[in-house]
C-alpha positions as CSV (number, residue, x, y, z in Angstrom):
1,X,15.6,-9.1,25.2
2,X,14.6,-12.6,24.1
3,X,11.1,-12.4,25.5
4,X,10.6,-9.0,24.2
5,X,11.5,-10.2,20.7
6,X,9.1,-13.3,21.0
7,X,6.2,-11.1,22.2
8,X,6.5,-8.1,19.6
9,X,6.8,-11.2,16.8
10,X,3.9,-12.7,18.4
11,X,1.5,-9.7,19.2
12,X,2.3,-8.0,16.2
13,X,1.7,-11.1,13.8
14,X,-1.3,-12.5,15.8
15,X,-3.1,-8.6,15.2
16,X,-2.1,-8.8,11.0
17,X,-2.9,-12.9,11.0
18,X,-6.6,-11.9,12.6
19,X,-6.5,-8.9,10.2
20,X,-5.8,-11.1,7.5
21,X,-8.5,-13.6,7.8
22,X,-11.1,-11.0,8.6
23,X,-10.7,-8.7,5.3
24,X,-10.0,-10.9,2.6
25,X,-8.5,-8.4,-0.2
26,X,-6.7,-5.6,1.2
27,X,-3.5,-3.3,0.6
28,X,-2.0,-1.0,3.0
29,X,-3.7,0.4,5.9
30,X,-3.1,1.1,9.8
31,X,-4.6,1.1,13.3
32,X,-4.3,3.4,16.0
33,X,-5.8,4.7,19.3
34,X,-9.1,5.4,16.9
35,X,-9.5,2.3,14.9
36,X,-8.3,1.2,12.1
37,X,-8.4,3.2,8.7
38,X,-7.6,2.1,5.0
39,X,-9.2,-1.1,4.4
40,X,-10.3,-1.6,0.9
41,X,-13.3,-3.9,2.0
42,X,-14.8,-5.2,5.1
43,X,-14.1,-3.8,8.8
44,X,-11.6,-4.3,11.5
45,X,-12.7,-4.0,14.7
46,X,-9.4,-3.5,16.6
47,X,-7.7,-0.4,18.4
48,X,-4.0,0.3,19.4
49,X,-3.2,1.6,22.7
50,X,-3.0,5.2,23.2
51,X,0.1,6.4,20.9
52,X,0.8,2.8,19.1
53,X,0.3,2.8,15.5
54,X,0.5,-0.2,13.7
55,X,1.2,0.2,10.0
56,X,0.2,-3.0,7.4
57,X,0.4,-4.0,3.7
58,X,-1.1,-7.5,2.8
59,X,-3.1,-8.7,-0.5
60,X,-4.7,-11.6,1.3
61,X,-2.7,-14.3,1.5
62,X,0.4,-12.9,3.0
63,X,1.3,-9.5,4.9
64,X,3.8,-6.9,6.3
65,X,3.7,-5.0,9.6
66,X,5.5,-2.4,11.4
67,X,4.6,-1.0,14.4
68,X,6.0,2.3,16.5
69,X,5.3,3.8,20.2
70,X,4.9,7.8,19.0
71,X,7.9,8.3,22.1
72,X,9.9,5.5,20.9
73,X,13.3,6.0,19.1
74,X,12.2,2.4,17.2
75,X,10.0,0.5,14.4
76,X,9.6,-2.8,14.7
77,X,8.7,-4.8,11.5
78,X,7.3,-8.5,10.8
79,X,6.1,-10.3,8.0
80,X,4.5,-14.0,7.6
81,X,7.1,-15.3,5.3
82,X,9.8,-14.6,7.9
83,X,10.3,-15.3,11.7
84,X,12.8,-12.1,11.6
85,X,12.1,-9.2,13.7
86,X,13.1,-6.1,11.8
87,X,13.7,-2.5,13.2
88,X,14.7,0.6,12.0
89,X,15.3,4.2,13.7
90,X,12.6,7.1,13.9
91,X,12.4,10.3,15.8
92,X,11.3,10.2,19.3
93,X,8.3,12.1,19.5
94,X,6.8,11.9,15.9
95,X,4.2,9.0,14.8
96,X,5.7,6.3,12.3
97,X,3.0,6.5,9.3
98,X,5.1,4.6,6.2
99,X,2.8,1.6,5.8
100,X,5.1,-1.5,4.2
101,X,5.9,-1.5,0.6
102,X,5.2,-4.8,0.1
103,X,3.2,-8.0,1.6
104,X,6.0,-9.5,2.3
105,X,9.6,-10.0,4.3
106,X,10.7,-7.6,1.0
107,X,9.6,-4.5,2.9
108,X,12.0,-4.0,5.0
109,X,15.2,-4.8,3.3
110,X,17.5,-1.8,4.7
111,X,16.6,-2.7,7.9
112,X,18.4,-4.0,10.7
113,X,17.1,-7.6,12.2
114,X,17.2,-8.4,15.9
């Protein structure tokens, strides 16, 4: 379980931290399967596996993610001002499209932390 938290901090933060440097000024937008959709300015050029959506919020300096397998019970949730790996409960079989509130560890307050 250790690993598993190390590698959904790390995979999910790495994606948001390239994100982050490669559209300068954005809010909330996500990535899936297709691409990724929302971006204020500028283009990502990243895709998701086949029913992984990864939801973010960030204004450019800082940013939240969450991220959710469509058959998963789970969200996961990371931000860069924490090393905590949040998660909250979803329906298995129904995509996770709730981008984070805020660009920061703020967004998920309600949530559990591994």
């Amino acid at each position: 379980m250790k690993i598993l938290k190390k590698v959904l901090f790390c995979g999910i933060g790495i994606i948001c931290l390239s994100l982050l440097f490669a559209v300068p000024s954005m809010a909330a937008f996500h990535c899936d399967s297709s691409g990724c959709t929302g971006l204020t300015s500028g283009t990502v050029n990243f895709k998701c596996s086949k029913n992984v959506r990864i939801n973010c919020n960030s204004n450019g300096q800082t940013y939240a993610a969450n991220s959710a397998h469509y058959s998963g019970d789970r969200v996961y949730g990371v931000s860069s001002d924490s090393s905590v790996i949040y998660y909250t409960t979803k329906n298995k079989g129904s995509e996770y499209t709730t981008s984070p509130s805020a660009s920061d560890s703020s967004a998920f307050s309600g949530w559990s932390s591994l």
